[in-house]
C-alpha positions in Angstrom: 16.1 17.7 21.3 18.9 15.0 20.8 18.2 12.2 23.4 20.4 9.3 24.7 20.4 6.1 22.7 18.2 3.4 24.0 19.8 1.1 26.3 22.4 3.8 27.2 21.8 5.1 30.4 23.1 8.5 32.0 25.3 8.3 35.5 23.9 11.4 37.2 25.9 13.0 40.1 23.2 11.1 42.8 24.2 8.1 40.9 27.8 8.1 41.5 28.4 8.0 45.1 26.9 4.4 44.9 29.0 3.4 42.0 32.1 4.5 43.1 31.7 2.6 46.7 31.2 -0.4 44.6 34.2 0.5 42.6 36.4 1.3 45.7 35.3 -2.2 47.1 36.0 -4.3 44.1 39.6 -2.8 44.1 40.1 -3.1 47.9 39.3 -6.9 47.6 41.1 -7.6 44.4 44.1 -6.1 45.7 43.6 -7.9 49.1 43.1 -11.1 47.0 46.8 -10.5 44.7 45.0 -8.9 41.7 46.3 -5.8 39.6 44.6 -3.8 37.5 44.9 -4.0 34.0 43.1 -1.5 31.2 42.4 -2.9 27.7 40.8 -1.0 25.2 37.4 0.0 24.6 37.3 -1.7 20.9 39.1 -4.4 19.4 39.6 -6.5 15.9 36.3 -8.4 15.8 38.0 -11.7 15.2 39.3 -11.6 18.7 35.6 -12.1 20.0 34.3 -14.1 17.2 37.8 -17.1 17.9 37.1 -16.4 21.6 33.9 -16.2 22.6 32.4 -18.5 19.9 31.0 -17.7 16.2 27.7 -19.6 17.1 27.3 -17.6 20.4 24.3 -15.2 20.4 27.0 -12.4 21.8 28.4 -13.0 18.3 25.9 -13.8 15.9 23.3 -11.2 17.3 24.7 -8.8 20.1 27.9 -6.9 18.8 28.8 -3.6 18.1 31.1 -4.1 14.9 32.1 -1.3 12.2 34.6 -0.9 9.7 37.2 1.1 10.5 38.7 3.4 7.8 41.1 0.7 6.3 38.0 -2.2 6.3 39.2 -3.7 9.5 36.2 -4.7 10.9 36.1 -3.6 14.7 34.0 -4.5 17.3 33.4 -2.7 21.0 33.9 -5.2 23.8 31.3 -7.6 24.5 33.2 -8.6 27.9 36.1 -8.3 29.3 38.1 -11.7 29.3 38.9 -11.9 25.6 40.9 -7.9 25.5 43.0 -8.9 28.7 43.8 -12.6 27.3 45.1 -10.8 23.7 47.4 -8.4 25.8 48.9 -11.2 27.9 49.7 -13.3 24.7 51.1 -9.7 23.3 52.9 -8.4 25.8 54.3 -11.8 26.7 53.3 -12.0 30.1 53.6 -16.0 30.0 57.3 -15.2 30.8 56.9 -13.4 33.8 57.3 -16.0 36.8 54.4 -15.0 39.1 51.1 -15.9 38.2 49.7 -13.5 36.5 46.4 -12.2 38.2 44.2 -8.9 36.5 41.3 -7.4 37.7 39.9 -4.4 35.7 37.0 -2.5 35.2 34.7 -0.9 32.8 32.1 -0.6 30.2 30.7 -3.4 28.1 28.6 -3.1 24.8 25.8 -6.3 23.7 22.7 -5.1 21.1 20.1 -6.4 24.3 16.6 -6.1 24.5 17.5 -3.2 27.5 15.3 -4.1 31.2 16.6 -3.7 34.8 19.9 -4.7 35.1 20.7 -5.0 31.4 21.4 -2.2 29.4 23.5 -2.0 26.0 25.9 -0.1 27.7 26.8 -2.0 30.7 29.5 -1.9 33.5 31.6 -4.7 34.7 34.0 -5.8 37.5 36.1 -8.4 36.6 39.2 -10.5 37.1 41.1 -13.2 35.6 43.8 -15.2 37.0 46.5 -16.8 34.4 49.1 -19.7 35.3 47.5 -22.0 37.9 46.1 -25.6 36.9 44.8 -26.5 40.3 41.4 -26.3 41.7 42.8 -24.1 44.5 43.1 -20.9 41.6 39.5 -21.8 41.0 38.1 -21.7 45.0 40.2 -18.3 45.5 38.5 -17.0 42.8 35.4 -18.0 43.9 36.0 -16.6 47.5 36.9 -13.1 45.9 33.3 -13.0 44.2 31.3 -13.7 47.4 34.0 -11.6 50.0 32.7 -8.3 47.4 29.3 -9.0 47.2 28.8 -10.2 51.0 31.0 -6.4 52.1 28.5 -4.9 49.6 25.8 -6.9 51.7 23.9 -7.9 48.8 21.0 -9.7 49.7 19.6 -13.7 48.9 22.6 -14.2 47.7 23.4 -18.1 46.2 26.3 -19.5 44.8 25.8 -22.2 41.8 28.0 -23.9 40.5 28.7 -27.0 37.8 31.3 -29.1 35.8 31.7 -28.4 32.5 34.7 -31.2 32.3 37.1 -30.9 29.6 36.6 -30.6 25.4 36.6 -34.5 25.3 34.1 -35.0 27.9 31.7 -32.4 26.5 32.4 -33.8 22.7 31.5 -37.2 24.4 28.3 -36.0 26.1 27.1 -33.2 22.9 26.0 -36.5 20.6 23.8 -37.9 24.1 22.5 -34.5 24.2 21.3 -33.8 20.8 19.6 -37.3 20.3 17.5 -36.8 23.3 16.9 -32.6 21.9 15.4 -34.1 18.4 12.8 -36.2 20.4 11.3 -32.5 21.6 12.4 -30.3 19.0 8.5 -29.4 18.6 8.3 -28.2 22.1 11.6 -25.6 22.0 11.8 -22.1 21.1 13.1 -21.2 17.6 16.3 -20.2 19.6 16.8 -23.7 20.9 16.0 -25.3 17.9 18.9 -23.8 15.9 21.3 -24.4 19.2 20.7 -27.9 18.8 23.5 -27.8 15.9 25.3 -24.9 16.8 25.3 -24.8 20.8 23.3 -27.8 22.2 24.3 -27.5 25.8 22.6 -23.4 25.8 19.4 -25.1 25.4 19.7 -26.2 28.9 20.3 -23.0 30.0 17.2 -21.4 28.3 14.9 -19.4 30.7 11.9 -20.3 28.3 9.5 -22.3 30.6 8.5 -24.5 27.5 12.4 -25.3 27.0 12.8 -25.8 30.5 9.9 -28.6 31.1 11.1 -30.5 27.8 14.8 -30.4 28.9 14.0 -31.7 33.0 14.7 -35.5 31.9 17.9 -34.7 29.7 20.8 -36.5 30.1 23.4 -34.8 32.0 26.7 -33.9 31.1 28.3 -35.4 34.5 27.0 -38.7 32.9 29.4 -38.6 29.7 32.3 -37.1 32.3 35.6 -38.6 32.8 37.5 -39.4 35.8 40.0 -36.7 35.5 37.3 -33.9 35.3 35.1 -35.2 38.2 38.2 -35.3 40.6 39.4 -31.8 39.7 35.5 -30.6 40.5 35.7 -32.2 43.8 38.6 -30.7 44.6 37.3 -27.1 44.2 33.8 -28.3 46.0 35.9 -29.7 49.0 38.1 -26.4 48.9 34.5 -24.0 49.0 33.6 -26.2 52.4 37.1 -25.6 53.5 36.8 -21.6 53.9 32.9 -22.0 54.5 31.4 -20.5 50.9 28.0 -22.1 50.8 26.8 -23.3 47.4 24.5 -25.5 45.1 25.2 -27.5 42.0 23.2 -26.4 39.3 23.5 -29.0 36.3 22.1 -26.8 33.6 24.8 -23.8 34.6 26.6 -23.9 30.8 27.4 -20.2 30.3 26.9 -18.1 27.0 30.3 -18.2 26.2 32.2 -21.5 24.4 35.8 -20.8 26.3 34.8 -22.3 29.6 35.7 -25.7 30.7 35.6 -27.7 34.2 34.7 -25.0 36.6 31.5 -22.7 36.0 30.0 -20.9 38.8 27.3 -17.7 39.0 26.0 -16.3 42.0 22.1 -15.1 41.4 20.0 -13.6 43.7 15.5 -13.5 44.0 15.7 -9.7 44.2 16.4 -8.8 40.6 13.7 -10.6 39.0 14.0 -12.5 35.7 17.8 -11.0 34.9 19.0 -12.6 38.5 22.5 -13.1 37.6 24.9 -10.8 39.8 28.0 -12.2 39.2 29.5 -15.4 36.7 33.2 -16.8 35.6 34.9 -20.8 35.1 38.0 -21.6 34.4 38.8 -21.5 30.4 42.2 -23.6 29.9 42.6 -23.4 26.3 41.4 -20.2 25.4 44.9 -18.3 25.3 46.2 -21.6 23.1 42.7 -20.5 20.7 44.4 -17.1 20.5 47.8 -18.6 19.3 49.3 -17.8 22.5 51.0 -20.8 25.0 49.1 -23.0 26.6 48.0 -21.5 29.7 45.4 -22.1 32.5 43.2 -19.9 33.3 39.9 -18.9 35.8 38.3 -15.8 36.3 34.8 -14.0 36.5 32.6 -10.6 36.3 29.9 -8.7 38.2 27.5 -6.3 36.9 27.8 -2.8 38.7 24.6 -1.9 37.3 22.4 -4.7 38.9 24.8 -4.3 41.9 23.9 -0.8 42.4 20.3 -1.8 41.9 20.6 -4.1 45.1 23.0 -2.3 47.0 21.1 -1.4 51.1 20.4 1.7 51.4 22.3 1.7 54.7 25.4 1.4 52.2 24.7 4.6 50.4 27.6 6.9 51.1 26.1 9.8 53.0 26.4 13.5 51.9 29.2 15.3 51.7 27.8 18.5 53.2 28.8 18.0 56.8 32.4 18.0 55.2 31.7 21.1 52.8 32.1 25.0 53.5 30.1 27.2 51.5 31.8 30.7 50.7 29.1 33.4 51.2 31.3 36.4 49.6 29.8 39.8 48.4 30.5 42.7 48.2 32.4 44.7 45.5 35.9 43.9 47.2 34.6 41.2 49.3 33.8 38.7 46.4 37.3 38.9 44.9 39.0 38.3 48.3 36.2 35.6 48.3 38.0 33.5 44.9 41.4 33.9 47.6 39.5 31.9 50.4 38.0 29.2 48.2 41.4 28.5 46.6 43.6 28.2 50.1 40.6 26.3 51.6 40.7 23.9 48.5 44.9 23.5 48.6 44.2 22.6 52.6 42.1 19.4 51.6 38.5 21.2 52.4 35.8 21.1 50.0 34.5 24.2 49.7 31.6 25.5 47.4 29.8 28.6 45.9 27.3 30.2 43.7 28.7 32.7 41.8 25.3 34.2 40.8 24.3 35.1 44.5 24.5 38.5 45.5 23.3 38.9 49.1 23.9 37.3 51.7 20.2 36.0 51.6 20.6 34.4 48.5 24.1 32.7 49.5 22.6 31.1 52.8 19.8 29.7 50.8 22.5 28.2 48.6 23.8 26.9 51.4 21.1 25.1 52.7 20.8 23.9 49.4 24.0 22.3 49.0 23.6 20.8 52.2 26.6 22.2 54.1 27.4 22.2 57.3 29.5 25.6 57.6 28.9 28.8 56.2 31.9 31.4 56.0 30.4 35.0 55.7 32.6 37.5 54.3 31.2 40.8 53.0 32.9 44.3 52.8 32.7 44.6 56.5 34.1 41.7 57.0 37.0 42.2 54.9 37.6 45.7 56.6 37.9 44.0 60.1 40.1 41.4 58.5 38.0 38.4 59.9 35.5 36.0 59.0 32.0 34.7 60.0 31.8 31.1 60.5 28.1 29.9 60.9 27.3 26.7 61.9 24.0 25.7 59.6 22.3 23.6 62.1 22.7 25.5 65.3 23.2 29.1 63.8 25.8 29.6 65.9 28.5 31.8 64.9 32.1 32.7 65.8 34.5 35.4 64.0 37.7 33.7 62.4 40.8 36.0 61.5 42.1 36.3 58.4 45.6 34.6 59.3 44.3 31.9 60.8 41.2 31.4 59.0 42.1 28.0 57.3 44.1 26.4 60.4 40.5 27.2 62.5 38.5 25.8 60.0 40.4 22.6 59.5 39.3 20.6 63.0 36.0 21.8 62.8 35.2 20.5 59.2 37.8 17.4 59.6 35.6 16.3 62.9 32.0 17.4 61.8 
């Protein structure tokens, strides 16, 4: 039996009800917030990732999906999303257009993980990036679009972090501080930190290790090596959060996995996920579209997770069945069952979700379908039936049941199902 690959999970149909309220909200609010959605493809030319993202990343040197393709190109599936829409705004020239330009899309993601709750190798993200806007206002109503989701979705323990990551100069000024103090406790790091200490030195302070995590408490920090310019701009975006009421904490050893960010990083995490407690994460990445030969160009954005979403969305949040708004089609008969495929269809054209099971013979056998599917409504129609030229409408719950003719079958059913 071929199975699916590890890390790749199935949606089933219970699934989807749940992912596709997230979906619907995430829309809602980006469109509320000025965002349009944009779709990028699936796989892209791995340099794309490996200028964006960062060579020494571990997304990079460890966690991508890359293949040749049939010419040598060497492809890679997406990683994330930021990189695929920053490429089509540098090739599409959207710099020219006069509005900020603001995207929100949404889809899968592909990273070789070690797959757990919440992170699988095949993931799903939300996210949205907003080009044009050098001002820490872009930053807080980015920010504010993050939490409005994921308060609607009435996540729980939710908190917002946050930290300056200043600009290039401030973080080449701080990097040399940073290693010196790393080499006195290089025996006490993971392997992992030990190699970022040339390649990546501010991820060791993001390191969940507990080992990595005592040696690093007394580090320097980077808002010690930061210039004026840098810590104004933060305090702006801090004093805009207060402004509209977001709560949040700073977080100094908030550095992101990815090397594009600069000045503003934020995450919101939560205590009900466990160890992978990230929900949702973004900053403001300036000169990544100038990496990418395009113009320079600010830039802020962020991503959610739908699968660790999901995973915490209340229950009183699940969308409820469908079967109070479903009419099963109990036809059978020789003659009945054809005039049966007739009802179905005009029920269907008048907006009314209507179901069968074409195995069932009896009317026994359809009402236990019935049941089974949950529905409300049951319209009986055997060759009797379709000799009087009527209808049997059952109600499920009550068993009650009226006769509906055969020229006014649909306009009957229609305030009953639309109300129920």
């Amino acid at each position: 039996m071929i199975k699916g690959i590890k890390g790749v999970k199935d949606l089933l149909p219970e699934e989807t009800p749940r992912w596709r309220l997230i979906e619907e909200k995430a829309r809602f609010w980006a469109s509320t917030f000025g965002f349009h959605e944009i779709r990028v493809p699936i796989f892209e030319v791995t340099t794309l990732f490996a200028r964006s993202i960062g060579a020494s990343t571990d997304i990079v040197e460890k966690e991508m999906y890359t293949f040749q393709d049939r010419d040598g190109t060497s492809l890679t599936l997406r990683p994330e999303g930021t990189a695929g829409t920053v490429r089509a705004y540098i090739e599409h020239n959207r710099a020219a257009e006069p509005l900020p330009q603001k995207y929100c899309y949404l889809g899968p993601m592909f990273r070789h993980e070690r797959p757990q709750a919440g992170r699988l190798r095949q993931f799903h993200q939300f996210g949205v990036e907003s080009f044009g806007m050098a001002d820490p206002r872009a930053d807080v109503e980015t920010i504010a679009l993050l939490w409005q989701l994921l308060s609607d979705l009435q996540l729980p323990a939710l908190t917002l972090e946050i930290n300056n990551l200043g600009y290039t100069s401030d973080r080449e000024a701080y990097r040399p501080v940073l290693v010196a103090y790393l080499r006195q406790y290089e025996s006490q790091l993971c392997a992992n930190c030990v190699r970022r200490i040339e390649t990546n030195p501010l991820r060791v302070l993001d390191c969940k290790v507990p080992a990595c995590r005592a040696a690093t408490d007394a580090a320097p920090t980077l808002a010690g090596s930061m210039a004026e310019p840098a810590t104004t701009y933060f305090t702006k975006v801090l004093e805009g959060l207060q402004a509209i009421g977001i709560p949040y904490q700073l977080n100094h050893r908030l550095v992101r996995g990815l090397d594009y960010y600069c000045l503003t990083t934020f995450e919101v995490t939560t205590t009900s996920l466990g160890a992978q407690n990230a929900v949702g994460a973004g900053g403001r990445y300036d000169g990544l579209v100038e990496t990418l030969d395009g113009p320079k160009t600010p830039a802020v954005g962020f991503a959610v997770g739908i699968e660790r979403i999901s995973l915490m969305l209340p229950e009183s949040l699940t969308p409820p069945s469908v079967g109070n708004k479903t009419v099963y089609v109990a036809a059978f008969g020789e003659r009945a069952a054809l005039h049966g495929l007739k009802i179905l269809q005009d029920l269907r054209l008048a907006g009314v979700r209507a179901v069968t099971d074409f195995r069932s013979a009896t009317l026994k056998a359809h009402l236990r379908q019935a049941d089974r599917f949950t529905c409300r409504y049951t319209l009986i129609l055997g060759d009797d039936e379709l000799d009087k030229g009527s209808a049997i409408l059952r109600n499920m719950e009550t068993k009650e049941q009226q006769e509906l003719p055969f020229s006014t079958l649909v306009a009957s059913l229609l305030p009953q199902v639309l109300t129920s």
